[in-house]
N, C-alpha and C positions, 0 to 999 in steps of 0.2 A: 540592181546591179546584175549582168549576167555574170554566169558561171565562169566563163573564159576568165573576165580580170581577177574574179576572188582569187581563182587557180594561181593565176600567175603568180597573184600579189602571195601567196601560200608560200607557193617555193622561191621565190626572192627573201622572205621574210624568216624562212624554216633555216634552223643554226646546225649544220653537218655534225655528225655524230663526229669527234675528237679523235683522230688516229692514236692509236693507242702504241706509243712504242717501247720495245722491251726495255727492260733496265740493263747495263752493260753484263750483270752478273748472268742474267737468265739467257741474254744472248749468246753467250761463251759457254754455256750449258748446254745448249739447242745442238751448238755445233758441235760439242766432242758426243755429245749424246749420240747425234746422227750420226758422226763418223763411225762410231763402235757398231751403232747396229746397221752401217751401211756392209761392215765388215761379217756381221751376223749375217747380213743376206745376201755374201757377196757380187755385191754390186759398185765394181771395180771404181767405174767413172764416179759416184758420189760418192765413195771410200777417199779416194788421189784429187779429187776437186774440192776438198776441204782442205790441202796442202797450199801452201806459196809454190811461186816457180821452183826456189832455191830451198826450200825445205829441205833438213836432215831428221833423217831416222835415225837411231842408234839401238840396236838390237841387244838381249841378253848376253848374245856369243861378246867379248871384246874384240872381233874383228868387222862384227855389224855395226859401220856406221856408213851411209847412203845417203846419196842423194833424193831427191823424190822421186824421181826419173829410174835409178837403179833400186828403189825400194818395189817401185811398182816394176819393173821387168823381173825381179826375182819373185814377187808376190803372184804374178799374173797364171800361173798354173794355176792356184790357190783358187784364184775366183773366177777363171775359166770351168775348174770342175764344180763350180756350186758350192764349196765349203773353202769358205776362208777362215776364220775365227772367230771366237765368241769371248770378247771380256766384259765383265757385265761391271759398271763402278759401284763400290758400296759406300763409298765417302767422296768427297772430294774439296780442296781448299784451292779457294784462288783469288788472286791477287792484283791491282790494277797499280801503270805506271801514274803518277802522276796528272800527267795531261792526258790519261783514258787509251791510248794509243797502245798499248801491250797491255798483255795480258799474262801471267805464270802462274803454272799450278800441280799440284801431284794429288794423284787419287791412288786409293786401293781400287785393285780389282780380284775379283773371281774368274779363273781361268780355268774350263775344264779340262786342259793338255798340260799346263804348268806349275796348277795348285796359286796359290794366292802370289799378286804379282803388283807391281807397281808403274805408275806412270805418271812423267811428271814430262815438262813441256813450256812452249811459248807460242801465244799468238798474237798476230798484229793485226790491226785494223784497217781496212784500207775502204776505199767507197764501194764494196761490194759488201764490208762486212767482214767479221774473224776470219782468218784462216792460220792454220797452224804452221809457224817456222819450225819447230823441234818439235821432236817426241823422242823419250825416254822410256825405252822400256826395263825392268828390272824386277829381278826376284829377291826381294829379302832376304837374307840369311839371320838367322838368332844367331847374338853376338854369343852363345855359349857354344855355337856351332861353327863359329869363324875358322877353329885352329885346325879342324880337322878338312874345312873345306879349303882354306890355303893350301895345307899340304898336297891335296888331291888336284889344285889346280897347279900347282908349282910342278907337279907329277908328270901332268900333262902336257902340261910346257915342253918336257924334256924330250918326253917321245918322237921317233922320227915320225915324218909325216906319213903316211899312210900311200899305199903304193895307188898310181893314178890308174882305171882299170880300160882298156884300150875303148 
């Protein structure tokens, strides 16, 4: 027999290595993984292209809540000068719909401007893959610390707004 038909008969015969694909958990990992450190290196486009169209942010302030579009036109200083933010997770729990199609979950994080911080969220899955409808971000308070930070914020409530400077 020559070489030619062994060859052929070889790779007709030879079983492709199995594509191996993620489990839904490790995939929805990948991605807020990558979003956080797209934010570590700010790298604007793979930061906001891990959003949905209609993505909302909801910020610590209670008047930050954003579209994706206005998350990133406020964010966009941030990761124009090279320093967007850094939250690093130290846990995280997450949860799947039913039919696998969404995704919710809250982690801790490490925040070196905020001190420890929280985020919790939704993603859905579409034929590209996860991407995030919501993010939550928030800072814990200890309930033995509530009464005093009520009053402070009930405080600030009151105050007039702050003069607009020309």
């Amino acid at each position: 027999m020559s070489p030619l038909p062994l060859l052929l008969l070889t790779l007709v015969t030879a079983s492709p290595e199995p594509v191996k694909t993620p489990s839904p958990l490790a995939a929805v990992n990948a991605v807020l993984d990558d979003w956080h450190r797209a934010a570590a290196q700010a790298d604007e486009a793979r930061y906001f292209g891990h959003f949905t169209p209609d993505a909302v942010y909801l910020g610590t302030d209670g008047s930050e809540r954003w579209t994706r579009d206005e998350f990133r036109a406020w964010a966009r200083p941030y990761f124009t000068r090279g320093q967007a933010w850094s939250f690093t997770p130290s846990a995280r729990r997450v949860t799947f719909s039913k039919d696998g199609a969404v995704a919710w979950f809250d982690e801790a994080l490490a925040t070196p401007n905020m001190g420890p911080a929280r985020g919790s969220g939704v993603l859905v899955k579409d034929a590209g893959g996860w991407k995030i409808a919501q993010y939550n971000l928030s800072v814990p308070i200890p309930n033995d610390l509530l009464e005093d930070f009520k009053a402070r914020i009930e405080a600030h409530g009151k105050k007039p707004p702050a003069p607009v400077k020309p």
